[in-house]
SERO-4910 file (N, C-alpha, C, O; in steps of 0.05 Angstrom, whole numbers):
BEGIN
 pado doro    nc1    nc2    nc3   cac1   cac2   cac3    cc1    cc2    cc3    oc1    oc2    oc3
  Unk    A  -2311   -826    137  -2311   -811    112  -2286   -818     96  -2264   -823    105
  Unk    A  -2294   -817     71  -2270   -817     56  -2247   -799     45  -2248   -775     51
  Unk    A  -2230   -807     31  -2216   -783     17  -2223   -764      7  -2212   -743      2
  Unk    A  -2260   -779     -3  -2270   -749    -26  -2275   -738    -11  -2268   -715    -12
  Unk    A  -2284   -744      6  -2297   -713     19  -2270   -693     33  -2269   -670     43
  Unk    A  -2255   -710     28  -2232   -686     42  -2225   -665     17  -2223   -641     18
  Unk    A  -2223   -682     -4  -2224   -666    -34  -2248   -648    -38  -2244   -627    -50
  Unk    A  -2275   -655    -28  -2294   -642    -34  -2288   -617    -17  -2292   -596    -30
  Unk    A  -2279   -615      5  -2271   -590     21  -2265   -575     10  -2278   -555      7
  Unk    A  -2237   -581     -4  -2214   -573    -14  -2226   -564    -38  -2211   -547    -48
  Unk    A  -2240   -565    -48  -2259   -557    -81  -2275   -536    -72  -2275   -514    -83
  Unk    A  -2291   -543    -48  -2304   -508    -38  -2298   -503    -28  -2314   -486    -19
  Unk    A  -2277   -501    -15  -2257   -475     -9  -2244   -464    -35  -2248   -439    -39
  Unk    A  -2235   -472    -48  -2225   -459    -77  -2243   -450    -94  -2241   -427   -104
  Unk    A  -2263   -467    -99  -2288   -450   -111  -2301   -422   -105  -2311   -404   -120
  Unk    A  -2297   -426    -74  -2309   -397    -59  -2289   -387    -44  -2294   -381    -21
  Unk    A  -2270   -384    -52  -2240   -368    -59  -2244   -360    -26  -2250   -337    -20
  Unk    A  -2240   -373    -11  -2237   -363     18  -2217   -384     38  -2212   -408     37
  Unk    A  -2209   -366     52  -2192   -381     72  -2203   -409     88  -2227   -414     90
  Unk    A  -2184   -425    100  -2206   -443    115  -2214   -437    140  -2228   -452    153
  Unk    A  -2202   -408    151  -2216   -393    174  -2244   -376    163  -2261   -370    179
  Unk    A  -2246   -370    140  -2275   -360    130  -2291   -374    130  -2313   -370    140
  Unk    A  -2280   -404    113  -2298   -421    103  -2315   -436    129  -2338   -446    127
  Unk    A  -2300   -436    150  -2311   -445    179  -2325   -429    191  -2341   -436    207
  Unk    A  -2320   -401    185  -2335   -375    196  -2368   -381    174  -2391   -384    184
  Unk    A  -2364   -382    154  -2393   -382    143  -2406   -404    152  -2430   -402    149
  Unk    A  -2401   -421    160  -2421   -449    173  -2422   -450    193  -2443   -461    202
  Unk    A  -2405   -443    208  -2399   -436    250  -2388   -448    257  -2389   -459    279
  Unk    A  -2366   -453    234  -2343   -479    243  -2317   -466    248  -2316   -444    238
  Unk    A  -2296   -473    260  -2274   -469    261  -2251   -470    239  -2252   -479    216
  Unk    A  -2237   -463    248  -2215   -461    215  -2202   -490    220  -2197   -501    199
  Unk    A  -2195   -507    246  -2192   -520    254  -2206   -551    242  -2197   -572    232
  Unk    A  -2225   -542    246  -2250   -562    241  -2248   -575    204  -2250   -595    191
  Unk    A  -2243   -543    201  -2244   -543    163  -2213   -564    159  -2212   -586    148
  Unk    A  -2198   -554    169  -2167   -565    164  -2178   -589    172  -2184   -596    149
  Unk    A  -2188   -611    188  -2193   -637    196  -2205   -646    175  -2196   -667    166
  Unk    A  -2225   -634    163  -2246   -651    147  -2228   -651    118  -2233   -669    102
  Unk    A  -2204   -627    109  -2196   -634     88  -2175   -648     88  -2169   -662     69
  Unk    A  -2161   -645    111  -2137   -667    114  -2148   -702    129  -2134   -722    124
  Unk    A  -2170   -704    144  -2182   -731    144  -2201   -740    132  -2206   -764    127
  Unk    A  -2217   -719    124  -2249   -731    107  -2262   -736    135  -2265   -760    140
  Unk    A  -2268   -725    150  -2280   -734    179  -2304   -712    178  -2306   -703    201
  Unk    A  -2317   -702    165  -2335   -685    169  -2371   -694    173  -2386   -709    161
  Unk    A  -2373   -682    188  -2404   -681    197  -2416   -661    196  -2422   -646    214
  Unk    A  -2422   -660    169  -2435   -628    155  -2469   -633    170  -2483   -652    168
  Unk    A  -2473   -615    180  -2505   -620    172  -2522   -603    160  -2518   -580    155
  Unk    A  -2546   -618    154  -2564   -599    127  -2566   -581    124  -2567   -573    101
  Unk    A  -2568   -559    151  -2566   -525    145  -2530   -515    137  -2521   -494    128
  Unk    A  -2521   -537    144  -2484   -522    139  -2483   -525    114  -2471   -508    101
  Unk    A  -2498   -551     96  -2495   -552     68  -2510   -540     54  -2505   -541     30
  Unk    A  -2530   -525     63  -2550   -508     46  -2537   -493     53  -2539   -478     34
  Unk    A  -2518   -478     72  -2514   -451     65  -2477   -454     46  -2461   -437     40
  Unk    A  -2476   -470     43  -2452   -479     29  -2466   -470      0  -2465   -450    -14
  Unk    A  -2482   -497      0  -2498   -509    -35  -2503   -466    -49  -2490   -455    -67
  Unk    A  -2525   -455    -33  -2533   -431    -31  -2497   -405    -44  -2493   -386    -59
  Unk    A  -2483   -421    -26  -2465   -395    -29  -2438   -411    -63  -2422   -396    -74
  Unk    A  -2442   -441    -70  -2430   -448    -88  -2444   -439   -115  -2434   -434   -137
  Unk    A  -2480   -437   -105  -2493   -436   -126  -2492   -449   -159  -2477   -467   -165
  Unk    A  -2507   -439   -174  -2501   -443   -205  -2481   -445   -220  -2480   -457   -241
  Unk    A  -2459   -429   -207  -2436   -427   -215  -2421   -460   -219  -2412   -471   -239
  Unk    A  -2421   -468   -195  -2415   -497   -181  -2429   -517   -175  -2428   -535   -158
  Unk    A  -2446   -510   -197  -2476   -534   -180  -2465   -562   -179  -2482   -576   -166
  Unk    A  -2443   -578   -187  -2440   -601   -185  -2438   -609   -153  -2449   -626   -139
  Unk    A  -2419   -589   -149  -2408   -590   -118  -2432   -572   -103  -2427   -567    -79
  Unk    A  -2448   -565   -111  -2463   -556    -92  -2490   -581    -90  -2498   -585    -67
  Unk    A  -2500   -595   -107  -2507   -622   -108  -2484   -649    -92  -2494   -670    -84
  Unk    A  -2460   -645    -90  -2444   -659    -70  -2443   -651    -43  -2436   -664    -24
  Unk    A  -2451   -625    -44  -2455   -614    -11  -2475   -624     -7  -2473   -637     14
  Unk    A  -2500   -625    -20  -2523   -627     -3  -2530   -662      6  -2542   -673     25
  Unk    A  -2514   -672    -22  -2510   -701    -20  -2499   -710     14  -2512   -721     32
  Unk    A  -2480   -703     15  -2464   -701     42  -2481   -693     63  -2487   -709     80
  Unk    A  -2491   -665     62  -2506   -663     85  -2532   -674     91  -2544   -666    111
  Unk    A  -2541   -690     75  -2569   -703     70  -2552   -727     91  -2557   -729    115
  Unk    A  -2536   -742     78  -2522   -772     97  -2522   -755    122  -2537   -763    140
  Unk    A  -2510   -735    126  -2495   -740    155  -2521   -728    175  -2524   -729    199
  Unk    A  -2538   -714    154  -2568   -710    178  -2577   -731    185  -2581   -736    208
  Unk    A  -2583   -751    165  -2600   -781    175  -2572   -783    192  -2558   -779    173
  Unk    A  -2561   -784    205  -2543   -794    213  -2542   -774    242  -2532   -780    264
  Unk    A  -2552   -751    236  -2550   -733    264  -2581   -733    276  -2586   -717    294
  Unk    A  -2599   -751    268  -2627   -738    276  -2645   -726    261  -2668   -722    268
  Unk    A  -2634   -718    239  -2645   -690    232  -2673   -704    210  -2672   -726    199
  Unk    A  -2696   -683    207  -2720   -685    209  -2714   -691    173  -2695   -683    160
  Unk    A  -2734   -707    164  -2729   -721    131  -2748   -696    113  -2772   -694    108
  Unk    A  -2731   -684    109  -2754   -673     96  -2745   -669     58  -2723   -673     48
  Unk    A  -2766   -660     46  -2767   -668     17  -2736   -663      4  -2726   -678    -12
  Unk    A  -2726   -644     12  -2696   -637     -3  -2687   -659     13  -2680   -679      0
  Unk    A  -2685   -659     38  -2665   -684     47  -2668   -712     32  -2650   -726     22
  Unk    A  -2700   -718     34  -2705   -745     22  -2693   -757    -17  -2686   -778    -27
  Unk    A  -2697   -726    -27  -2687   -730    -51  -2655   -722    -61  -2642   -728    -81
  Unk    A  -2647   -705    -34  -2609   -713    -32  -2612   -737    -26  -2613   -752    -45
  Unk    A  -2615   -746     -7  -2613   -780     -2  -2619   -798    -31  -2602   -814    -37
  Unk    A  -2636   -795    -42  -2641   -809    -62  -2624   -801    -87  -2622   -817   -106
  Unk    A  -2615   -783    -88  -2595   -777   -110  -2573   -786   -104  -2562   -791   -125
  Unk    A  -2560   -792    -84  -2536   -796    -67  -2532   -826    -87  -2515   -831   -104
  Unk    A  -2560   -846    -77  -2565   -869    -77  -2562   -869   -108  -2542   -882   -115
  Unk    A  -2574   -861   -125  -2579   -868   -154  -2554   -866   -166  -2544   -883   -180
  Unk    A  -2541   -839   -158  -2509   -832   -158  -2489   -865   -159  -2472   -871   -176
  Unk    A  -2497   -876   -143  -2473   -897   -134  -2490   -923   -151  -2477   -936   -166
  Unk    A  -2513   -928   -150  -2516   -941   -168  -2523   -947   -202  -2529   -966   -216
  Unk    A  -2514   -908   -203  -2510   -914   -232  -2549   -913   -240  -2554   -918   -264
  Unk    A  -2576   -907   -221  -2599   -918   -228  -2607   -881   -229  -2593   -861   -229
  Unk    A  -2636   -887   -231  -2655   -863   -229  -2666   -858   -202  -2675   -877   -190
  Unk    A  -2666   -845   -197  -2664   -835   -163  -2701   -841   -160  -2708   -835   -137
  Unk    A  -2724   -852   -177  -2742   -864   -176  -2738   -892   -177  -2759   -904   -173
  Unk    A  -2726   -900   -180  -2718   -923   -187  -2706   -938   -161  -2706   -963   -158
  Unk    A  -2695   -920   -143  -2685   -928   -120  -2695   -922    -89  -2687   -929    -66
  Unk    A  -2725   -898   -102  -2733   -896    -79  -2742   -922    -67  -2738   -922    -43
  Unk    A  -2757   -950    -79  -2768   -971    -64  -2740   -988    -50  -2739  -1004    -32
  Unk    A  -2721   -978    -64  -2702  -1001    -50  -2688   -989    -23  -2677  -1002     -5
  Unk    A  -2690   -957    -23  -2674   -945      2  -2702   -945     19  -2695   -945     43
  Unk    A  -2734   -945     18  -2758   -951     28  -2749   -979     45  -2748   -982     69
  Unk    A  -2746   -992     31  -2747  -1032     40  -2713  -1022     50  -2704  -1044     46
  Unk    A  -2696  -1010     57  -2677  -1021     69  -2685  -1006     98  -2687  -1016    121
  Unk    A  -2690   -975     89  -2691   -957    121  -2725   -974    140  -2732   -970    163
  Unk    A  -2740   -993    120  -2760  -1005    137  -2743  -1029    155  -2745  -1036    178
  Unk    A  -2730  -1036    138  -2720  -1064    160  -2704  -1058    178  -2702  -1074    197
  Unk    A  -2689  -1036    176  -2675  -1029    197  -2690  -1022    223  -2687  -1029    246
  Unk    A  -2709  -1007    211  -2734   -999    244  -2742  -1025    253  -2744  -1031    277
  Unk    A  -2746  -1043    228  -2757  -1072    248  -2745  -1081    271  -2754  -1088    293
  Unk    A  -2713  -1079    256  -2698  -1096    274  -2679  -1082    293  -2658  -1088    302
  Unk    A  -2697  -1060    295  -2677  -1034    310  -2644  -1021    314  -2628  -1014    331
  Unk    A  -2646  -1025    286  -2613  -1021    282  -2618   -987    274  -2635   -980    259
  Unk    A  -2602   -971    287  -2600   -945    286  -2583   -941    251  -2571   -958    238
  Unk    A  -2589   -915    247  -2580   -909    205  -2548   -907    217  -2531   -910    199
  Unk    A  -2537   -903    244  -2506   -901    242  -2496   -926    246  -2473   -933    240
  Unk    A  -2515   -938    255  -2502   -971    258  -2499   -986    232  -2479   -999    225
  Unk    A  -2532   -982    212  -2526   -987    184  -2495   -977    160  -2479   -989    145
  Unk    A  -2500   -952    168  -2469   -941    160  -2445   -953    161  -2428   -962    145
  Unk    A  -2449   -949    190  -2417   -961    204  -2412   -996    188  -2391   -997    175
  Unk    A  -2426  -1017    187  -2434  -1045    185  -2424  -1038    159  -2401  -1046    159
  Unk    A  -2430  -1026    136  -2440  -1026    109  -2402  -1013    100  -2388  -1023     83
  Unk    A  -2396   -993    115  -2366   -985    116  -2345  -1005    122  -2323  -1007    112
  Unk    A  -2357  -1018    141  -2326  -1036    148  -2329  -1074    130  -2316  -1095    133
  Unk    A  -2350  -1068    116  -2358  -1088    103  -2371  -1115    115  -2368  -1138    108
  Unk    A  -2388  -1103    138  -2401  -1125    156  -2429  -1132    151  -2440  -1149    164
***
């Protein structure tokens, strides 16, 4: 993970004016845990921790509550977790996000990348990891 996301921490916790022993209490995380992910960016949110994040930043914050779900959409493909329509279109917003495209626009190209990976049996953390260290 990167720096943003340690900033992204650091934004909902201040947004939702709580300690980072609360903010770990509302997802079932540790205050511990919270301090890691804003001082390393090492977090592994997953989809129900970011819906109840996205849920509790609401309207108020929808940018960062669209960056939570962004986040927890990666790190579910990344934990197992089942694809389902909000995930598939966090994923795809994530994607359109970084390329600047229309999140229709990029469903055929994240289609044709997550197909070749099953071909050639490369797991979505191995894609990650490869794609991070510039391999």
């Amino acid at each position: 993970m990167s720096s943003d996301s340690a900033k992204l921490f650091v934004h909902i916790q201040v947004a939702l004016q709580l300690s980072q022993k609360d903010l770990g209490a509302l997802i079932g995380r540790t205050k511990r845990t919270i301090q890691r992910w804003q001082s390393k960016g090492t977090s592994m949110l997953t989809g129900e921790e970011a819906r109840i994040l996205a849920d509790h930043l609401g309207t108020a914050h929808g940018d960062l509550a669209e960056q939570v779900l962004a986040l927890g959409a990666r790190h579910g493909a990344l934990l197992g977790q089942t694809a389902t329509p909000q995930v598939l279109e966090a994923i795809l917003g994530a994607a359109a996000l970084e390329g600047d495209m229309a999140p229709r626009a990029v469903r055929p190209l994240v289609a044709a990348a997550f197909e070749k990976a099953a071909e050639e049996g490369v797991s979505v953390q191995a894609v990650v990891a490869a794609l991070r260290s510039g391999g």
